[in-house]
C-alpha positions in Angstrom: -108.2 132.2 -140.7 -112.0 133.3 -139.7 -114.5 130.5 -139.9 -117.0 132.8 -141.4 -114.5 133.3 -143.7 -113.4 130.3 -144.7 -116.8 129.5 -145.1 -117.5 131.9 -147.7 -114.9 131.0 -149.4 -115.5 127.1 -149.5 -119.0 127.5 -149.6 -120.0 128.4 -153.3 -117.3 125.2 -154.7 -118.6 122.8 -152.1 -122.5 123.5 -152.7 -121.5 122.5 -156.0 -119.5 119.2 -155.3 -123.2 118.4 -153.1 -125.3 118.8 -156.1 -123.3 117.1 -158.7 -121.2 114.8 -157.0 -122.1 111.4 -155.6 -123.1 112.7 -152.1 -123.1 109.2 -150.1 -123.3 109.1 -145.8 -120.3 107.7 -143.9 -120.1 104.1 -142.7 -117.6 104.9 -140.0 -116.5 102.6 -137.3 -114.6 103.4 -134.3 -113.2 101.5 -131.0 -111.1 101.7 -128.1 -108.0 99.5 -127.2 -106.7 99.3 -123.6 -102.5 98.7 -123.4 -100.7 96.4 -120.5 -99.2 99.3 -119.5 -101.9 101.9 -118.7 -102.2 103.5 -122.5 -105.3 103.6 -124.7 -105.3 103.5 -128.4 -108.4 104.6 -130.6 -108.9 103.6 -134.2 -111.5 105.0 -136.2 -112.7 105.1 -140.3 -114.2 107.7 -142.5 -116.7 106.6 -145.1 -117.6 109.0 -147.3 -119.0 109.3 -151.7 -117.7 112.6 -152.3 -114.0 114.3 -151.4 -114.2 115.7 -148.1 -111.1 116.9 -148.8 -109.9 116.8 -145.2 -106.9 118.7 -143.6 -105.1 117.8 -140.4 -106.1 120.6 -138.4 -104.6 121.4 -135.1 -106.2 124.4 -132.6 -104.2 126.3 -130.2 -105.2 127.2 -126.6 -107.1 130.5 -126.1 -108.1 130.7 -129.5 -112.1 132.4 -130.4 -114.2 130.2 -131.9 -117.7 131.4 -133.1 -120.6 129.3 -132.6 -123.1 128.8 -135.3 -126.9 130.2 -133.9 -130.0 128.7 -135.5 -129.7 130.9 -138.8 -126.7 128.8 -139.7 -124.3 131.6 -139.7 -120.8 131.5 -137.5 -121.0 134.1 -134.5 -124.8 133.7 -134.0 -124.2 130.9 -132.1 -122.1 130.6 -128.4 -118.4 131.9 -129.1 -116.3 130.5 -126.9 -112.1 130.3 -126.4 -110.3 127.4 -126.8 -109.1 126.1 -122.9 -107.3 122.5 -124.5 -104.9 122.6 -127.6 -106.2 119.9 -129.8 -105.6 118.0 -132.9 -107.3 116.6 -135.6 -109.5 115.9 -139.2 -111.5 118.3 -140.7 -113.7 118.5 -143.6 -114.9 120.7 -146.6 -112.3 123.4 -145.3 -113.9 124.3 -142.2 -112.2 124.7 -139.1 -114.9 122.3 -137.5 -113.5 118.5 -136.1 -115.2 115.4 -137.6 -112.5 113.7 -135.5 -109.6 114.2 -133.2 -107.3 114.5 -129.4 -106.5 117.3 -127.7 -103.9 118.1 -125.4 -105.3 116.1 -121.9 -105.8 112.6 -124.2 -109.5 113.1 -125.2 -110.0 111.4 -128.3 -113.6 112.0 -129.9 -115.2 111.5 -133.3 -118.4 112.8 -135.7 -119.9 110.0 -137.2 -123.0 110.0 -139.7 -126.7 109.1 -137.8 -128.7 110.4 -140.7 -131.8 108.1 -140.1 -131.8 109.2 -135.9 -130.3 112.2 -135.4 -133.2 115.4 -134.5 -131.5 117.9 -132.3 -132.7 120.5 -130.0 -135.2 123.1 -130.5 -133.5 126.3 -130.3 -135.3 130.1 -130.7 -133.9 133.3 -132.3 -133.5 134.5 -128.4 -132.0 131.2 -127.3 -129.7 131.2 -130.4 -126.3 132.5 -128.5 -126.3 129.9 -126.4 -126.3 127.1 -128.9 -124.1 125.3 -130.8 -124.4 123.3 -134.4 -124.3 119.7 -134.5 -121.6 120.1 -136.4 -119.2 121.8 -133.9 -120.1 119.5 -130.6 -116.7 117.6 -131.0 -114.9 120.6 -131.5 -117.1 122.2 -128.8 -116.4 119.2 -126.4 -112.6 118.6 -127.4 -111.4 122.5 -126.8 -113.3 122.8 -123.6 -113.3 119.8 -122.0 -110.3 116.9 -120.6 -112.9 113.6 -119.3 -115.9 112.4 -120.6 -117.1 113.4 -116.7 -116.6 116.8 -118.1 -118.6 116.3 -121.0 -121.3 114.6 -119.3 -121.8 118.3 -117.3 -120.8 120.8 -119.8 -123.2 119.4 -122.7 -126.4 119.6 -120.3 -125.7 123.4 -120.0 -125.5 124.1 -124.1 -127.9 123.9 -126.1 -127.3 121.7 -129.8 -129.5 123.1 -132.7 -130.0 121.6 -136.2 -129.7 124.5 -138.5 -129.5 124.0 -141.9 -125.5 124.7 -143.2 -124.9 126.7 -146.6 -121.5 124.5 -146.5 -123.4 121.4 -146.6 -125.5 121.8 -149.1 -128.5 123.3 -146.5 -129.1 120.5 -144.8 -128.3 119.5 -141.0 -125.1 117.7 -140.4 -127.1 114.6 -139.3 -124.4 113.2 -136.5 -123.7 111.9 -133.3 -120.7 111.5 -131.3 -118.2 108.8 -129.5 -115.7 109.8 -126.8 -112.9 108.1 -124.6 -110.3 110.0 -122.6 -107.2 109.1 -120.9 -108.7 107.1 -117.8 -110.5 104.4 -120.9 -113.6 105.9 -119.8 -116.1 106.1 -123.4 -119.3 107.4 -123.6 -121.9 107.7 -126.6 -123.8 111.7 -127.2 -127.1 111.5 -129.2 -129.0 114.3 -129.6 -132.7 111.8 -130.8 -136.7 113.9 -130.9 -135.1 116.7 -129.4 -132.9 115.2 -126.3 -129.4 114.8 -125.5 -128.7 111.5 -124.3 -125.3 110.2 -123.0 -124.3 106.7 -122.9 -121.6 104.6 -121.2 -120.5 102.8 -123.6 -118.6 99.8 -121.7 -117.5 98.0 -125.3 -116.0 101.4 -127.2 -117.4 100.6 -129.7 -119.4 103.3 -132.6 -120.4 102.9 -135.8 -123.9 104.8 -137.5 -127.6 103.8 -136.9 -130.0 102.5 -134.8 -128.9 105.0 -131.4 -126.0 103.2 -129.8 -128.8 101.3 -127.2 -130.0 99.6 -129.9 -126.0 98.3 -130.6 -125.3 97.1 -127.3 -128.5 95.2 -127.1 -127.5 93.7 -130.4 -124.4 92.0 -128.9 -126.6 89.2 -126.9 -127.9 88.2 -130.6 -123.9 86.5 -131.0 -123.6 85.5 -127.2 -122.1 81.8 -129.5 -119.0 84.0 -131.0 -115.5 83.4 -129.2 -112.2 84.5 -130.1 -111.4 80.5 -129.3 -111.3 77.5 -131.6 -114.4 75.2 -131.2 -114.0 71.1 -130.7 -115.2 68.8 -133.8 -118.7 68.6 -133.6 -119.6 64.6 -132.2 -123.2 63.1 -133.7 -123.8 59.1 -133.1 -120.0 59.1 -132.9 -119.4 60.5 -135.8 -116.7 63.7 -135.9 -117.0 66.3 -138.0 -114.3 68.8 -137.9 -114.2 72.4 -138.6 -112.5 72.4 -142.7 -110.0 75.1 -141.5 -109.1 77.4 -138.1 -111.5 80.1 -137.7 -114.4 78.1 -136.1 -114.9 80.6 -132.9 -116.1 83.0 -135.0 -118.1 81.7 -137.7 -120.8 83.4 -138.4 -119.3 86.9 -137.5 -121.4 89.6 -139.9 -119.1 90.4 -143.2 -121.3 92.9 -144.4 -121.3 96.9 -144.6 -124.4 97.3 -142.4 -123.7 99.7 -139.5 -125.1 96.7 -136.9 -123.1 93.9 -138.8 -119.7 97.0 -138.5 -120.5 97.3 -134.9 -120.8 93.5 -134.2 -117.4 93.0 -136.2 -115.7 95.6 -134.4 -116.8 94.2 -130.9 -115.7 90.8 -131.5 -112.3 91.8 -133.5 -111.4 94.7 -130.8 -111.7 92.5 -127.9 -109.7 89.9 -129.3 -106.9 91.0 -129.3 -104.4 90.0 -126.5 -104.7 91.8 -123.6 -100.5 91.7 -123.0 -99.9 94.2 -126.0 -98.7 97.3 -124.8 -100.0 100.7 -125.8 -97.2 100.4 -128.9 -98.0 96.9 -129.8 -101.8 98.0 -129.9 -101.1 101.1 -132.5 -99.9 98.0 -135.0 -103.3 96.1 -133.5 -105.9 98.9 -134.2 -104.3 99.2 -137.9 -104.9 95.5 -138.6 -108.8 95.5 -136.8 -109.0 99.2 -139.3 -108.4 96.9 -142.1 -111.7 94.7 -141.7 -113.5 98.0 -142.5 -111.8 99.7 -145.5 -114.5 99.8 -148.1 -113.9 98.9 -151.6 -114.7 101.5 -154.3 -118.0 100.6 -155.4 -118.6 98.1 -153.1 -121.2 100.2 -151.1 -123.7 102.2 -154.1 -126.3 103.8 -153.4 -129.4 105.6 -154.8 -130.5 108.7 -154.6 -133.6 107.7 -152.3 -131.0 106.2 -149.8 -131.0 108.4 -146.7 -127.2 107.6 -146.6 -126.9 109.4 -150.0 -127.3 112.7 -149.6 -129.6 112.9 -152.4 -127.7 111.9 -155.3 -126.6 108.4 -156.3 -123.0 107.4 -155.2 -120.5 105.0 -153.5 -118.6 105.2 -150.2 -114.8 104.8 -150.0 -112.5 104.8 -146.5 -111.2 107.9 -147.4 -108.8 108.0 -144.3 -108.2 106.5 -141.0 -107.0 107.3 -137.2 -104.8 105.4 -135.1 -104.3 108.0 -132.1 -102.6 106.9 -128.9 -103.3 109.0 -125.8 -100.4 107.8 -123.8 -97.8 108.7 -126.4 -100.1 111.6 -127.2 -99.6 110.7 -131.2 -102.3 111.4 -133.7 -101.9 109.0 -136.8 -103.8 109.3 -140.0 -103.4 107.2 -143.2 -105.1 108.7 -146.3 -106.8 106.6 -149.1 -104.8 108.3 -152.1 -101.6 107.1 -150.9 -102.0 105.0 -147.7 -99.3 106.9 -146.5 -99.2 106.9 -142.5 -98.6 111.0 -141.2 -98.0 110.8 -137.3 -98.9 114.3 -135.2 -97.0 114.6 -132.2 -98.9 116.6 -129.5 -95.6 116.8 -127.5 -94.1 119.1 -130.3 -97.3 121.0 -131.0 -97.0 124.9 -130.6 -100.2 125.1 -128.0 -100.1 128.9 -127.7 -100.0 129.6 -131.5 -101.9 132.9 -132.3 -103.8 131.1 -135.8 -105.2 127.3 -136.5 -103.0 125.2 -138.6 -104.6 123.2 -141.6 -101.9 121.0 -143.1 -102.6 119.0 -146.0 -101.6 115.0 -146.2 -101.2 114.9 -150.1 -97.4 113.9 -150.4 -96.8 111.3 -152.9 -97.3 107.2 -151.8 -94.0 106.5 -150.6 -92.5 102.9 -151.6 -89.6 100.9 -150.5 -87.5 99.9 -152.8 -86.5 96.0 -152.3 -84.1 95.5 -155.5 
């Protein structure tokens, strides 16, 4: 179906969701895990206070896609056609990623940076050759196969800030993570006008501060280890740790983006560098589970820049597991916590239409007795 299309259709029901639902910005948290044997497995969560309503959304190769221009409207913007097949997580029924893999193992996602984000300045002439900040993953996921690749094609858009009918007219306030098949990751932030791309050697992404702000962070827990410490020794006196744990005591618990990002570090890079690319897909669900966010746990008010507005509270409405050397594309959804696997290797990449597939079949149980 048409974006514009779609868009009309979603947009009257979802302006209303905005304005009388609890509207609440995404705590997300993402990270890389490198296999023994050459593979890469990403894991990401999506916060979010009101139903996203999100479809598994897969785009074929050589497929239009109309850009959205300064006055918010699809085909105003650069059209381009898709060159990569890709996979992945919409939201509010447009055909726009807010995560996903395409065909070559580039694995990107759209993360809330609501306090940060201020994207280009783009005129009415200079419109066609820009892009909203809400389609630069789809942008970077159909065109590109390396973050090399991103780190040229980017310079040569434009990113403008238009106000979306779809979202309530405001910006999509985001920036974005990426790692492709070699395990190369990079960070694209769009802060006071200006792209800026960043290596990001520890895969790690959550929300604000800009991602420099993360990294520097890390120094701050330089006394965290993944390994047990000794009894503590004072005028011969032992005192031992009351339980196993020690190495990381005094890891951040807390919903915070810096305290997510910190967590995420420390748990990601523990895990044993032996696992294969299988054994991490079981790995990157158990670090995902550190960062599900009870219902209620996370309210906010309406002043909270994180709220959209109206008062509300953030749940993990799903989660990704994608593995770029299998090429599978896993998502588990809050309502059931059912896991749907998307194979890449069976996807139809010269389909004439996007498929939008929706992961609503009942929690399935295992009967024991």
């Amino acid at each position: 179906m048409n974006p514009k299309m779609i868009s009309k259709i979603v947009a009257a029901s979802v302006w209303a969701t905005l304005a009388f639902a609890p509207m609440v910005g995404n705590a997300c948290t993402s990270f890389l895990l490198k296999g023994s044997d050459g593979g890469y497995v990403y894991g990401r969560t999506m916060e979010f206070g009101m139903a996203l309503k999100s479809q598994l959304t897969s785009i074929p190769r050589n497929y239009a896609l109309k850009g959205i221009g300064v006055d918010g409207k699809y085909g105003s913007g650069r059209n381009w056609s898709s060159k990569y097949a890709a996979v992945g997580m919409n939201a509010l029924g447009l055909s726009e990623y807010v995560d996903g893999m395409n065909e070559k193992g580039l694995i990107g996602g759209l993360l809330n940076f609501p306090n940060s984000a201020g994207f280009q300045a783009v005129n009415a002439v200079n419109s066609s050759d820009s892009i909203n900040s809400v389609q630069v993953l789809t942008y970077a996921l159909t065109n590109f196969a390396t973050v090399e690749e991103i780190k040229v094609g980017l310079q040569k858009i434009k990113v403008n800030g238009a106000k979306l009918a779809v979202y309530g007219d405001l910006t999509p306030p985001v920036h974005y993570t990426f790692h492709d098949a070699n395990g190369k990751s990079i960070v694209v932030e769009y802060v006071k006008g200006e792209l800026t791309i960043t290596d990001n050697p520890v895969t790690v992404m959550t929300n604000d501060p800009p991602i420099q702000d993360h990294l520097k962070n890390i120094g701050n827990y330089s006394n965290l280890s993944k390994v047990e410490k000794p009894p503590l020794v004072i005028n011969g006196a032992t005192f031992a740790a009351p339980s196993s744990g020690s190495g990381l005591h005094g890891l951040p618990g807390d919903s915070l983006s810096p305290s997510r990002f910190i967590r995420a570090v420390f748990l990601s890079s523990s895990v044993p560098t032996t696992f294969t690319t299988s054994q991490m897909n079981d790995a990157a669900w158990h670090v995902l589970g550190n960062f599900d966010i009870p219902p209620g746990s996370v309210t906010l008010p309406a002043s909270n820049p994180y709220g959209g507005g109206t008062g509300g509270y953030e749940t993990t409405e799903w989660a990704i597991v994608a593995n770029n050397k299998e090429m599978i594309y896993n998502v588990k959804m809050y309502e059931n916590n059912n896991i749907y696997a998307f194979d890449l290797k069976k996807m139809d990449m010269n389909a004439k239409e996007i498929k939008f597939t929706k992961l609503d079949q009942p929690k399935i149980l295992v009967p024991v007795n």
